[in-house]
C-alpha positions in Angstrom: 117.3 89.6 120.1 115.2 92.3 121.5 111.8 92.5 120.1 112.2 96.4 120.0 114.5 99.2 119.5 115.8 101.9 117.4 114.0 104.3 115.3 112.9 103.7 111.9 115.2 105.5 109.4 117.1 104.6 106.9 120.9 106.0 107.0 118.7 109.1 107.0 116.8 110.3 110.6 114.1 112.1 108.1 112.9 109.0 106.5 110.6 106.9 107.9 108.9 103.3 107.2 105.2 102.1 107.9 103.5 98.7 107.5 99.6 98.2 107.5 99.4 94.5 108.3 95.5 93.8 107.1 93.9 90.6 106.3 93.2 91.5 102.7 96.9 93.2 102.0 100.1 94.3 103.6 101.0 97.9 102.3 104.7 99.6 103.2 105.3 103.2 102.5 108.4 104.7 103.3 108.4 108.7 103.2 110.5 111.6 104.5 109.3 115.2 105.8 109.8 118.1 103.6 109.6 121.3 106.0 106.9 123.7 104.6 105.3 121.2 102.5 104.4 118.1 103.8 105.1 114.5 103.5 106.4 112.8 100.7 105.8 109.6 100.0 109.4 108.0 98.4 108.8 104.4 97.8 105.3 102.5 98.2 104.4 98.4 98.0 101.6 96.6 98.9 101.3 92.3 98.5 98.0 90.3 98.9 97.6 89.1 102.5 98.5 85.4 104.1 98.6 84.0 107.6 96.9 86.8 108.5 93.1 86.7 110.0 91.4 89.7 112.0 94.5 91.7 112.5 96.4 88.4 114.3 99.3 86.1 112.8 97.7 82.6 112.4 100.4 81.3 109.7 103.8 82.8 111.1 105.6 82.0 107.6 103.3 82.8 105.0 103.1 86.2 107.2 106.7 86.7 107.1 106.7 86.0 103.3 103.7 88.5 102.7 105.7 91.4 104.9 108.9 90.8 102.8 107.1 91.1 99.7 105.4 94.6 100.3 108.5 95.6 102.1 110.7 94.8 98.9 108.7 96.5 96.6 108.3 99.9 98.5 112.2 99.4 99.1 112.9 99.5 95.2 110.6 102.1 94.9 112.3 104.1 97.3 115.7 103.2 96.3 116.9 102.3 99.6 116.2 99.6 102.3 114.9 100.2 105.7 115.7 98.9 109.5 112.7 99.4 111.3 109.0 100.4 111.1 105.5 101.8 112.7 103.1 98.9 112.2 99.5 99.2 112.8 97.5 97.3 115.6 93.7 96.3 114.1 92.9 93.3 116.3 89.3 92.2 118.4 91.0 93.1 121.2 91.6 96.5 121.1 89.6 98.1 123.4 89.3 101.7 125.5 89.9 102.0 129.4 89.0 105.1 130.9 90.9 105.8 134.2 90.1 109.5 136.8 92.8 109.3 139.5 93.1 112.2 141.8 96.1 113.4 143.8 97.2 115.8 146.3 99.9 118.6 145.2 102.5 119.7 147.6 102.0 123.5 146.3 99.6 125.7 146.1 99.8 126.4 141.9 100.1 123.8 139.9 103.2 122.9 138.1 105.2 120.1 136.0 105.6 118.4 138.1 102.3 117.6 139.3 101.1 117.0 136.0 103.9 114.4 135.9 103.0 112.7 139.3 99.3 112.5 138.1 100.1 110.8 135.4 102.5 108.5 136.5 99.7 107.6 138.9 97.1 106.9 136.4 99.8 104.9 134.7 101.2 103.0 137.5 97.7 102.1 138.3 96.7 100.0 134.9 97.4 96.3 136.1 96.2 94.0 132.9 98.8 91.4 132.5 97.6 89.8 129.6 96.7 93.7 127.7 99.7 96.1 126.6 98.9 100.0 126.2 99.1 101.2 123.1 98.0 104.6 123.6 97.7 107.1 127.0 95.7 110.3 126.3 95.1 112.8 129.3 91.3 113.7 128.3 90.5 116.3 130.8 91.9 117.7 133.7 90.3 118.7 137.5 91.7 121.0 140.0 89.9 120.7 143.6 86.0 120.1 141.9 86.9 121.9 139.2 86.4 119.5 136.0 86.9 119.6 132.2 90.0 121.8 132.5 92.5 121.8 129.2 95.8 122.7 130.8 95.9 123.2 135.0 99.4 124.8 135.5 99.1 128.0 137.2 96.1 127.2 138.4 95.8 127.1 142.3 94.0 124.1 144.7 94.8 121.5 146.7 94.1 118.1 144.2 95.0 117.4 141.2 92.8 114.5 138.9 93.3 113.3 135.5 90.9 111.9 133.1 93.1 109.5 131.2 92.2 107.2 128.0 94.2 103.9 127.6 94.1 102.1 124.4 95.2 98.2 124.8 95.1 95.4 122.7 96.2 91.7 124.0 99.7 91.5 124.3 99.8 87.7 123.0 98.7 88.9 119.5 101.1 91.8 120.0 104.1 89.4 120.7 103.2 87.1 117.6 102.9 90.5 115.4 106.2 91.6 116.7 108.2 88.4 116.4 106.9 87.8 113.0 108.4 91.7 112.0 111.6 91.2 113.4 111.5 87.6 111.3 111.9 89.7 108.7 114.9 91.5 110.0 112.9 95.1 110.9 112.6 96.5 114.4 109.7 98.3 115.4 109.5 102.0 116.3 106.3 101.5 117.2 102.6 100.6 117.6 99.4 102.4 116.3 95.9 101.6 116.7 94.5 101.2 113.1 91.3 103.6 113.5 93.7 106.0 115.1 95.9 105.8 112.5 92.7 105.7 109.7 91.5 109.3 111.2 94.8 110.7 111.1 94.7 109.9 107.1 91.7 111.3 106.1 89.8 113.1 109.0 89.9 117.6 108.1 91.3 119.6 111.7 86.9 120.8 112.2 86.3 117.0 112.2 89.0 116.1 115.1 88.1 119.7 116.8 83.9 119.4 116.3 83.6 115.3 117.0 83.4 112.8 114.6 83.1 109.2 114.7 85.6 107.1 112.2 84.8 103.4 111.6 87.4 101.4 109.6 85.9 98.6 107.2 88.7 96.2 107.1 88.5 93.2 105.6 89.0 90.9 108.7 87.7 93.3 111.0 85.8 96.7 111.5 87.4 99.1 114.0 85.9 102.2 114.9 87.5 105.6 117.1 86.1 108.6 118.3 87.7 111.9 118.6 86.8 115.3 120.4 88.6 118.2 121.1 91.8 117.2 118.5 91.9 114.0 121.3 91.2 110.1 120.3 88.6 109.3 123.3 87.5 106.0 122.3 88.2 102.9 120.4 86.7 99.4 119.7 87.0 96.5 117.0 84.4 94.0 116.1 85.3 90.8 114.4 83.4 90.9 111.4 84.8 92.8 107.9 84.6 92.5 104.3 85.7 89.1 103.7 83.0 87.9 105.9 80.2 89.9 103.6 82.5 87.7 100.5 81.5 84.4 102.6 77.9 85.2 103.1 78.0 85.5 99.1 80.1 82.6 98.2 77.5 80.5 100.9 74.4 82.1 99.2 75.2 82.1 96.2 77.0 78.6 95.7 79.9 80.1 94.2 84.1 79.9 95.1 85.2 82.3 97.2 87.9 84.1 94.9 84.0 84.8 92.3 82.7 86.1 95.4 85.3 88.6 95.7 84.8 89.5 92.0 80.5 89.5 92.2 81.2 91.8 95.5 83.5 94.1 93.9 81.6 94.2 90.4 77.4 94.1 91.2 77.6 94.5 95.2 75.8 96.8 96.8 74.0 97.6 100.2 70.8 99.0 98.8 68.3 98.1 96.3 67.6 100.0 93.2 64.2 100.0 90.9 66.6 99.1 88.6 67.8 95.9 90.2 64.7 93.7 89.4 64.8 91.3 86.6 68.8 91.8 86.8 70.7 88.1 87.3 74.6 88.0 88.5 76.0 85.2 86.8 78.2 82.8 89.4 81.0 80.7 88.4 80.3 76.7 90.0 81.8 75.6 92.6 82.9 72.4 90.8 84.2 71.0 87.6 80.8 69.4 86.9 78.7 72.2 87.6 77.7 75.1 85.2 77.3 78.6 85.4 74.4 79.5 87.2 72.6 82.9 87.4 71.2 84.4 91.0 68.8 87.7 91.0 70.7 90.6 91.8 68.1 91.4 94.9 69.4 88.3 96.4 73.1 89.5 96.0 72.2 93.0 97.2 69.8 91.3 100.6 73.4 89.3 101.4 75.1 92.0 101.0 73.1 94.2 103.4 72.4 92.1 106.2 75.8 91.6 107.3 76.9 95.6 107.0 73.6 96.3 108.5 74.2 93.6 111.6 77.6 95.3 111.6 76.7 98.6 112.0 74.1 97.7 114.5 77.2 95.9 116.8 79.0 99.4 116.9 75.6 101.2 117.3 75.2 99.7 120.8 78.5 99.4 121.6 78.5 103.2 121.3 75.5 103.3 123.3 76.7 101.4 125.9 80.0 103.1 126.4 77.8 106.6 126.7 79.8 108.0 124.1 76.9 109.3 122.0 77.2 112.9 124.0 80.6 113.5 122.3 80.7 111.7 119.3 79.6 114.4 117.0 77.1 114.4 114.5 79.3 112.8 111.5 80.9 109.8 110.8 83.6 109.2 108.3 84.2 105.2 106.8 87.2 103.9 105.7 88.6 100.5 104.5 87.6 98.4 101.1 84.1 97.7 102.3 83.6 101.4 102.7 83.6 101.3 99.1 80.9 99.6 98.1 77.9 101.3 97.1 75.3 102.0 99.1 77.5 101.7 102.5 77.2 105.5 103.3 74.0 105.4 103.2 72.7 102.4 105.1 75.0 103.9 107.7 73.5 107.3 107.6 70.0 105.3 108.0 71.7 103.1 111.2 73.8 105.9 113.1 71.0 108.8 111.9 74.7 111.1 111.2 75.6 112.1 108.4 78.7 110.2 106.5 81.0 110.7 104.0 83.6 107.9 102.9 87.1 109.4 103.8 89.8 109.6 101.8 94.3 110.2 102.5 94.9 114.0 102.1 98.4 115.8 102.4 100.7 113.4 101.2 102.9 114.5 98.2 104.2 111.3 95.5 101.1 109.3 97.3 100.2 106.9 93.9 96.4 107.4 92.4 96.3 103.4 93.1 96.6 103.9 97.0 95.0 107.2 97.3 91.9 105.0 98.3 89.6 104.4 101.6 91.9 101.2 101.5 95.3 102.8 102.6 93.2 105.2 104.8 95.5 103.1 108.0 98.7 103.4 106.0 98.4 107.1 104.9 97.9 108.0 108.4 101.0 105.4 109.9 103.0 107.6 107.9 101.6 111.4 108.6 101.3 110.4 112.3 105.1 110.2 112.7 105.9 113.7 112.2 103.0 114.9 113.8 102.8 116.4 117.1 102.2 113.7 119.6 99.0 114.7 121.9 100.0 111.8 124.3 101.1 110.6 128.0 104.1 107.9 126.3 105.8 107.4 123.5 107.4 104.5 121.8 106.3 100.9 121.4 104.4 99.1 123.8 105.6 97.3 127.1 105.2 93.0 126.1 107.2 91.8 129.0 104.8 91.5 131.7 102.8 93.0 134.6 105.8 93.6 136.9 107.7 95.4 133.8 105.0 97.2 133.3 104.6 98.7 136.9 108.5 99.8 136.6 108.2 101.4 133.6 105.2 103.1 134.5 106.0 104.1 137.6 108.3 106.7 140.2 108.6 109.3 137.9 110.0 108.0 135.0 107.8 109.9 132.6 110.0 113.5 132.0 109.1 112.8 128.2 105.4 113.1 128.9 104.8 116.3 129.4 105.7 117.1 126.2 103.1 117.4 124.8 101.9 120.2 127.6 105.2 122.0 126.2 104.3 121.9 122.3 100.5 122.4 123.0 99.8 125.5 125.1 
C-alpha cells in the first residue's frame, strides 16, 4: 500500500483533516473553508500521548492507538469520518539548508520558464539520502550581480540565481511517522514543519512582513522558525522540552513523575518572587513507605529555570551561528505548554534581549475555549495553512523513497506547479 496519496477530504473537497502528533498529546481538527469568513473548525479531539518521544514513533502500537483515539473523537464531533490528513513534522532533525545556484537564460528578459529551470536546478542539486524536504522556499532572487530581487521576470541579463531555503527532517523518522498513519487507515496529504505550522497559528501579517522569531515549547522538543518578508527563512529543533523541565523536578524534588506534572503546572515558575520565600510545595513520595514531604518553593522555581534558561541559551547560539540575527526581527513569539508557565516570557526577553509575547490561534471560527491555547498553536496553524496561499517551490508530501527518486522527481522540468506561487503573488 502506498505510504501517500490522495487529498484529505471527506466526501467533501472543502473539508480538511489535521493531526499534531506531540509527545504530550495528539490533537485532530477537521474544518472546512467558509469563503468571506474564515475557517471553521467542524469537529476537534485531542488523546494524551504514547509511543511517542521528541516528535519520533518509539512504540509503533501504543502510537497507533493514541492517533485513533484523537482521530475518533474529532470524527464524532464532526459527524463524519475522514480519509487522509496534514500531520505535523517536530523532530531533532529538522534542520535548514540554504542553497544559491546560478544559471544562464537563453533570452534576454526573463521569463517562466527560467524561473522554472532555476529552480529545478536548486532542487536537482539537494543530494541527502538519509534527509527528505519538507519545505522549498525561493528567498531571494539575482539577475547578472544584481541580488535581493522579489520577482525577476521582465527583468533583462544574462544569469539567473536563486536563493533557495530547504527544510528537511530524517527520512527514517518520517517513514516510521507515515507507516504508523496509514496503520490507522489515513493517507497523508502532507507534511508540515511544526514551528512553520505554530507561526501560521498565531503570528499577525506585521510579524511575518517585519521579522519575528517563533520558538515552539513542546513538550519533547523545542523547535524554533524565523520568518522575514511573509517567507519562513529558517528552522531548527533542539531536544529538550517541557517534560524534561517535569524530570528535573521529579529528580529534585524526589517525587513521581505524574506530581511533577501537577507541582509544574500548579507552583512552577521561571522566576523568583519576594513572595516566594518561606513558601514550601508539598511532594507526594515516591513510595508506599514514604510520606509527604515539603521542598521550598525557591528550589522548585531554580529547577525550573535552569533548564528553560540552558534552553534558550541552545537556540541563542544556534541563531548566532547560522548569522540569522540580521533578519530575525526584534520580537519573538513562544508557543507550546511550556510557554505557559509563568515567568517564561520574561526569562526569554532577558536571554534573546527581544521583546516576547506568548502567541495565541486567531481566525478560526467553532475553535473550542479548551484548545484556543499556546498548546494547539501547531494544530491551529495545520489547519489554516491548508487553504492558504502556498509561498513555495513544491507541493504535496515529501519524497521517502530514496536518493535516486529524489533526483527524478526533482529534476528535467518537472516542476510546472511551482511557479505558482509567482502567479498568485505578483
Amino acid at each position: 500500500m502506498a505510504l501517500f496519496g490522495g487529498r484529505t477530504r471527506a466526501g467533501n473537497p472543502d473539508i480538511f483533516a489535521i493531526l499534531d502528533v506531540g509527545s504530550s498529546k495528539v490533537v485532530c481538527f477537521i474544518g472546512r473553508e467558509e469563503p468571506g469568513v474564515g475557517v471553521r473548525i467542524l469537529g476537534a479531539g485531542y488523546h494524551a500521548s504514547a509511543g511517542l518521544r521528541a516528535g519520533a514513533v518509539i512504540d509503533m502500537e501504543a502510537a497507533e492507538n493514541t492517533i485513533r483515539h484523537a482521530v475518533e473523537k474529532a470524527e464524532r464531533a464532526a459527524g463524519l469520518a475522514i480519509s487522509s490528513v496534514i500531520v505535523n513534522v517536530s523532530t531533532r532533525s529538522i534542520r535548514s539548508r540554504h542553497i544559491h545556484v546560478d544559471t544562464k537564460f537563453s533570452s534576454a528578459e526573463v521569463a517562466d520558464r527560467d524561473l522554472q529551470r532555476v529552480i529545478d536546478t536548486a532542487l536537482s542539486e539537494f543530494n541527502e539520502p538519509d534527509q527528505a524536504i519538507l519545505h522549498a522556499f525561493p528567498l531571494n532572487w539575482a539577475v547578472d550581480e544584481e541580488r535581493g530581487i522579489r520577482d525577476p521576470r521582465g527583468m533583462f541579463g544574462q544569469k539567473l540565481g536563486v536563493d533557495m531555503h530547504f527544510v528537511t527532517a530524517g527520512v527514517g523518522v518520517l517513514r516510521n511517522l507515515a507507516h504508523c498513519i496509514e496503520r490507522c487507515h489515513l493517507r497523508i496529504a502532507g507534511m508540515v514543519a511544526s514551528p512553520y505550522a505554530a507561526g501560521i497559528g498565531v503570528l499577525v501579517e506585521d510579524e511575518f512582513d517585519l521579522g519575528v522569531t517563533l520558538i515552539d515549547m513542546g513538550a519533547g522538543i523545542t523547535t524554533a522558525a524565523v520568518f522575514r518578508d511573509r517567507t519562513l527563512a529558517f528552522v531548527d529543533g533542539v531536544g529538550v522540552g517541557g517534560q524534561n523541565v517535569t524530570s528535573d523536578i521529579a529528580r529534585g524534588l524526589t517525587t513521581p513523575f505524574e506530581a511533577a506534572e501537577r507541582i509544574k503546572t500548579i507552583y512552577g515558575s521561571a522566576l523568583d518572587s519576594p513572595d516566594d520565600d518561606g513558601q514550601m510545595v508539598p511532594c507526594p513520595p515516591m513510595g508506599a513507605q514514604d510520606e509527604l514531604h515539603h521542598e521550598p518553593l525557591t528550589l522548585l522555581t531554580s529547577i525550573v529555570r535552569s533548564r528553560i534558561e540552558e534552553t534558550f541559551e541552545i537556540l541563542r547560539d544556534r541563531f548566532k551561528a547560522a548569522g540569522i540575527e540580521e533578519f530575525a526581527g526584534r520580537r519573538i513569539v513562544l508557543t507550546g505548554g511550556a510557554a505557559q508557565l509563568s515567568g517564561v516570557a520574561q526569562l526569554a526577553e532577558y536571554t534573546f534581549k527581544k521583546r516576547v509575547r506568548v502567541g495565541r490561534p486567531h481566525g478560526l471560527l467553532g475553535l473550542p475555549d479548551t484548545m484556543a491555547g499556546p498548546d494547539f498553536a501547531v494544530a491551529s496553524g495545520l489547519i489554516k495553512q491548508v487553504f492558504q496561499d502556498k509561498r513555495e517551490a513544491i507541493s504535496g508530501p515529501p519524497d521517502l523513497s530514496g536518493a535516486r527518486s529524489r533526483t527524478r522527481r526533482y529534476a528535467g522540468g518537472g516542476f510546472s506547479k511551482s511557479l505558482k506561487w509567482f502567479r498568485e503573488n505578483f
